[in-house]
N, C-alpha and C positions, 0 to 999 in steps of 0.2 A: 489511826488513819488521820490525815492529813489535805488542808484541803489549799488549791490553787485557782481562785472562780476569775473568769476571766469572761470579755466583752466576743471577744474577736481570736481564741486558742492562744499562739504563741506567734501572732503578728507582730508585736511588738518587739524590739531588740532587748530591751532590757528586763521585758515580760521571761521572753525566751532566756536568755544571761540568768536570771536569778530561778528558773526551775532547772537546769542545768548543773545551779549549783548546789541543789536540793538532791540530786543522786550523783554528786563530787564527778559531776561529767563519766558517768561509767554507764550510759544506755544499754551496755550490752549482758550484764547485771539488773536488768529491770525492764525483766517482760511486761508488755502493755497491752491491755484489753482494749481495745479498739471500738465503741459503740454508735454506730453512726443513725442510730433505729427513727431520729429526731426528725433526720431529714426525708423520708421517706414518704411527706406529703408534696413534696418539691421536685419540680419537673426539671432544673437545672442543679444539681448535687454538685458543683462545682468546689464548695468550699471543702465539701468532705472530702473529694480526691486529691485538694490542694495538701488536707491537715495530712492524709494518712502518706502521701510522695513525704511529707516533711520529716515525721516521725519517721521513716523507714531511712532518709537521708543522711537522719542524724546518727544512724547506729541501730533503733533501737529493734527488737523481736516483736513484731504487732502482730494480736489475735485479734481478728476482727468477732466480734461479738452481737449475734442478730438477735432482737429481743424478742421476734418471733419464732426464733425454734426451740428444740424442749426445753425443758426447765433444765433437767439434770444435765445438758448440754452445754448450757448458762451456765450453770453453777460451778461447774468445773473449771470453765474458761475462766470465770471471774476472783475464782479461789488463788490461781496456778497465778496468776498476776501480783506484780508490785506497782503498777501504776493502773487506773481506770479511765480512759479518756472515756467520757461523756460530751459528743457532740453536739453543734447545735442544729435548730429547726423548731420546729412545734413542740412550746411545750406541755402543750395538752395532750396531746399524743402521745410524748415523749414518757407525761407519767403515766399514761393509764397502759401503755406496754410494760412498765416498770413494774408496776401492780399486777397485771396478767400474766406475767411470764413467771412471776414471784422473785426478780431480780432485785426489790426491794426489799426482800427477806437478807438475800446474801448479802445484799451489801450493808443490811443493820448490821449482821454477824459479823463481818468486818471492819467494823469499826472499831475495834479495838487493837488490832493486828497492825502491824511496823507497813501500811503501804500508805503511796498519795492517790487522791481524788484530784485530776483536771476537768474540769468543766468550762465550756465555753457558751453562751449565750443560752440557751433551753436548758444545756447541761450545767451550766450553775445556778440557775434555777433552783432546782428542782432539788439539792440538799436540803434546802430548806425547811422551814416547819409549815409553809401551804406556796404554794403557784401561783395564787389569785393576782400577783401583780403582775403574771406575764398579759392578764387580762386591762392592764391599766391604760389607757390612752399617754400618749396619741400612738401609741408605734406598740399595737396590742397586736400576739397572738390570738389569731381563729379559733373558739374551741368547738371546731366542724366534727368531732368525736364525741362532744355534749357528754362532757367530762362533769362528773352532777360532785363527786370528792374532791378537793384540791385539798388535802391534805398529803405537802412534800416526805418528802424521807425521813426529815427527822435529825439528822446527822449534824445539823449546826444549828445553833440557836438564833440566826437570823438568813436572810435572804437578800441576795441581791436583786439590781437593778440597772439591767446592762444594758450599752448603746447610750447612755446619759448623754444629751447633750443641751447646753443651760436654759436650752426654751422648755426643756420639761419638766422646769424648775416648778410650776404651776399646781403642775397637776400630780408632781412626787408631794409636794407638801400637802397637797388635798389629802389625796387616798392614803399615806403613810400613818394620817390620823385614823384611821379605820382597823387599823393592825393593832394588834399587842406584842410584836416583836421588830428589832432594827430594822430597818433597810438600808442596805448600802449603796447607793450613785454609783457605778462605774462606767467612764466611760473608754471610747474602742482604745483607747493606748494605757488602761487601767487594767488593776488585778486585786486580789484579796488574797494575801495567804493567812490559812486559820489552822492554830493550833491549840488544841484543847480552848478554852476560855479567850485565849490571846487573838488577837487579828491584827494585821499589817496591810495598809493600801501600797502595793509596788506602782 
């Protein structure tokens, strides 16, 4: 597995350009799990219907993927897939459906398998080895679920920090001392791609 973590999906043009050239532009080759379960505390889901019109625009087969129906319903969808979009919203939420639904099971089991992980804002999050910074000021996620684990996926050895912009220069450098693993800055026209040990800021 393969990861793409990202502020804002594939708003950016060269964001969008270089995951494009991650599946040699052949969308039609790379069924995509579609997970929008993030936003599901938001009363305007606009971003979700902007990503999923995009992804279905550019080619691709999108399985929209509800992290509240059954497991084994999940787990099929998320198996049949070479790409996993992980939306954004809450990501307290976001993990503690990930946990319930046991979608964090499949997707440890995948990680070893030839697909990519796209994450945008909650959904890159949450690879990570804990959440606690979606809790970081000034531009903190609610954890109105009183999510008591933040321990992430797992899946990468560090975590990002999306929406950066340099007034939160302050308070990254405070809390990042409170961690034992990287944080990464990204801001909305930034990306991470990670493989195995490697990582690239697009």
């Amino acid at each position: 597995m393969t990861f793409l973590l990202t502020s804002t999906s594939l708003s950016s043009p060269k964001i969008k350009s270089f995951f494009l050239k991650l599946i040699n532009h052949q969308p039609q080759k790379h069924p995509l799990a579609f997970i929008p379960t993030a936003a599901d505390t938001y009363d305007d889901q606009w971003f979700i219907r902007a990503d999923q019109k995009m992804f279905i625009d550019l080619g691709f087969s999108v399985t929209v993927v509800d992290l509240k129906s059954r497991p084994t319903e999940i787990a099929k969808k998320l198996k049949n897939s070479k790409i996993i979009f992980m939306a954004g919203g809450n990501t307290f939420y976001l993990l503690y459906w990930l946990k319930k639904s046991h979608a964090d099971k499949v997707l440890r089991q995948m990680k070893n398998q030839s697909c990519l992980y796209l994450g945008s804002s909650a959904g890159a999050i949450v690879p990570g080895p804990d959440i606690e910074s979606a809790g970081w000021p000034p531009d903190a996620d609610d954890n109105d679920i009183r999510l008591k684990d933040t321990t992430g996926l797992n899946l990468t050895d560090f975590v990002v920090y999306p929406h950066f912009q340099p007034s939160y220069l302050p308070y990254l450098t405070r809390y990042q001392k409170t961690v034992s693993y990287p944080v990464i800055p990204l801001s909305d026209s930034q990306a991470v791609y990670s493989e195995g040990k490697n990582y690239q800021i697009i």
